[in-house]
C-alpha positions, 0 to 999 in steps of 0.5 A, spaced: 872 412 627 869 405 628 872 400 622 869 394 619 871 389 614 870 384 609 873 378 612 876 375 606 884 373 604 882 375 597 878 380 593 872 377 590 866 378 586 860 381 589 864 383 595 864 390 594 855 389 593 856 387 600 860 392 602 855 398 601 849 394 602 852 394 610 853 400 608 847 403 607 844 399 613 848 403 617 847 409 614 839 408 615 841 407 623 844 412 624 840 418 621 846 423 622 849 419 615 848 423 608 854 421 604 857 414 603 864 413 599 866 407 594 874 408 595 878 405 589 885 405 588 885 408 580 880 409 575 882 402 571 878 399 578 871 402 577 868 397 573 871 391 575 870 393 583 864 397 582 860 396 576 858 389 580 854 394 583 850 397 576 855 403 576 855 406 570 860 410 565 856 416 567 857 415 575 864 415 574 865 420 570 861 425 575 864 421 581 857 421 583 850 417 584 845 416 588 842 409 591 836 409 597 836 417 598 844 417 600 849 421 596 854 415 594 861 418 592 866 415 587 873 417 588 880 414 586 886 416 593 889 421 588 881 425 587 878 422 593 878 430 599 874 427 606 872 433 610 874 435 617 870 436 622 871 439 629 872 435 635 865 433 638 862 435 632 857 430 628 860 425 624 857 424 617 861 420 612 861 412 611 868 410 606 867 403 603 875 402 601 875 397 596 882 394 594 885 400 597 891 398 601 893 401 608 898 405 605 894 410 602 888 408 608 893 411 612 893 419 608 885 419 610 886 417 618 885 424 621 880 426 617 874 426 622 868 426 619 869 419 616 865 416 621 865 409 619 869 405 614 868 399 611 875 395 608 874 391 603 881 387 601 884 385 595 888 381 600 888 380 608 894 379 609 897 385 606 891 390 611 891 384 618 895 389 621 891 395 619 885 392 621 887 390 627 891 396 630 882 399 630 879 392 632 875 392 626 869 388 626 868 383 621 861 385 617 858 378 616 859 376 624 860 381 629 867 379 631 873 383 632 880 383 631 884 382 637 888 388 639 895 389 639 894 391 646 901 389 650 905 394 649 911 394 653 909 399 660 916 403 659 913 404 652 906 407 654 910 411 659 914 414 654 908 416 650 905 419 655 911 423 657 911 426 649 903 428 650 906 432 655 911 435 653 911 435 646 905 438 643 905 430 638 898 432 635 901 439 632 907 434 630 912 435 634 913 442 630 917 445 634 925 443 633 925 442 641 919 438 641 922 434 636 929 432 640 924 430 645 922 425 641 928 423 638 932 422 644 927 418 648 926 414 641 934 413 642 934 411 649 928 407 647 933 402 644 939 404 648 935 400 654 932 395 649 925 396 651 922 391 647 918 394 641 913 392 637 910 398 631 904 395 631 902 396 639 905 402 640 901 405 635 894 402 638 897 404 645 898 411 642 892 412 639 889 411 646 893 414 650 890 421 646 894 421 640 890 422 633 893 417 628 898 421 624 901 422 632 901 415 633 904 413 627 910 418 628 912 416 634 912 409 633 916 410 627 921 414 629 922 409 635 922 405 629 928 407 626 932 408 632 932 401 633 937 401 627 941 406 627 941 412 632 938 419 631 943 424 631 941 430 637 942 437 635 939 439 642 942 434 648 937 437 653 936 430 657 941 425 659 939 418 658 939 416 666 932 421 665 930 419 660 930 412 663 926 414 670 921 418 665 920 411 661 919 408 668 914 413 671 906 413 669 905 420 666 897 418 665 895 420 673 
């Protein structure tokens, strides 16, 4: 996924026309695009976020329009469903998020066949971190976002020993899998390994996790950092978990 943005610290009018008019400028490069999505976060937004843009009742109540040859969906996040694709499959999807914050961008990182996604903020501060974590690319200047990209090596260590291990892409699904992920987030903070969400989710992310890995991962590291996981299986005693930190898994 390659994600762009508005670089404004507030939502204003007009920013959601220059959203789709980048848009629509993208899709006519890239020729795989047939489908461009204006993502609100309720209905009570899609006059006020949308109408700028000479959106009318009947759009919204189809969920649908049409500018340039280009099928333009309109979606609220509770009727918004973006399609999978296979890996190495054709992307061919834009998402313009308009006022959406990053708790519910999150709900649709997996979701492969969204090829570009344009954030349109209702406040910068509230997605900096989002932005960052996929080096967004300011739409008006061509720059980006400075990655979070120091995470602790013991931290990128402990990553690629749970990609190894621990089948994280499945969701850490079997209880075994589960406790590795547990006891390394345990002894994370036994050993005080500086820890930061942010960069651990960029590292993870290209380390060949998917999204929701990542962010499962960091998180559970996270909450280890208060309050120890309780074990169920103690399978590993801390002095290994601790050489696994220490060892590079990625050669």
């Amino acid at each position: 996924m390659k994600v762009f943005y508005l670089n404004r610290e507030r939502y204003k009018k007009g920013d959601t026309k220059s959203a789709l008019k980048f848009a629509l400028s993208l899709a006519k490069e890239d020729k795989g695009i047939d489908t461009i999505t204006l993502l609100v976060l309720q209905k009570q937004q899609y006059e006020p976020f949308l109408g700028e843009i000479g959106f009318k009742p009947t759009h919204f109540k189809n969920h649908m329009a049409s500018i340039a040859g280009y099928k333009i969906q309109i979606q609220t996040v509770k009727t918004y469903n973006p399609g999978y694709q296979f890996q190495g499959h054709p992307q061919s999807e834009i998402l313009v998020a308009v006022g959406v914050p990053p708790r519910e961008l999150i709900r649709f990182e997996d979701y492969s066949n969204i090829k570009y996604w344009i954030i349109v903020p209702w406040f910068m501060e509230e997605n900096s971190e989002w932005l960052s974590i996929f080096e967004a690319e300011d739409i008006e200047t061509g720059q980006r976002i400075e990655a979070p990209n120091d995470a602790d090596e013991r931290i990128v260590n402990a990553i690629g020993w749970l990609r190894e291990t621990s089948y994280p892409n499945e969701g850490y699904h079997h209880p075994l899998d589960e406790n590795r992920l547990l006891q390394m987030s345990n002894a994370i903070a036994l050993y005080k390994i500086p820890f930061n969400y942010a960069s651990t989710v960029y590292c993870a992310l290209h380390h060949g996790l998917i999204p929701s890995a990542a962010r499962n991962t960091a998180e559970a590291f996270l909450r280890a950092q208060g309050r120890a996981f309780a074990i169920k299986y103690d399978h590993y005693d801390y002095t290994f978990l601790k050489e696994m930190m220490e060892t590079n898994h990625d050669k």
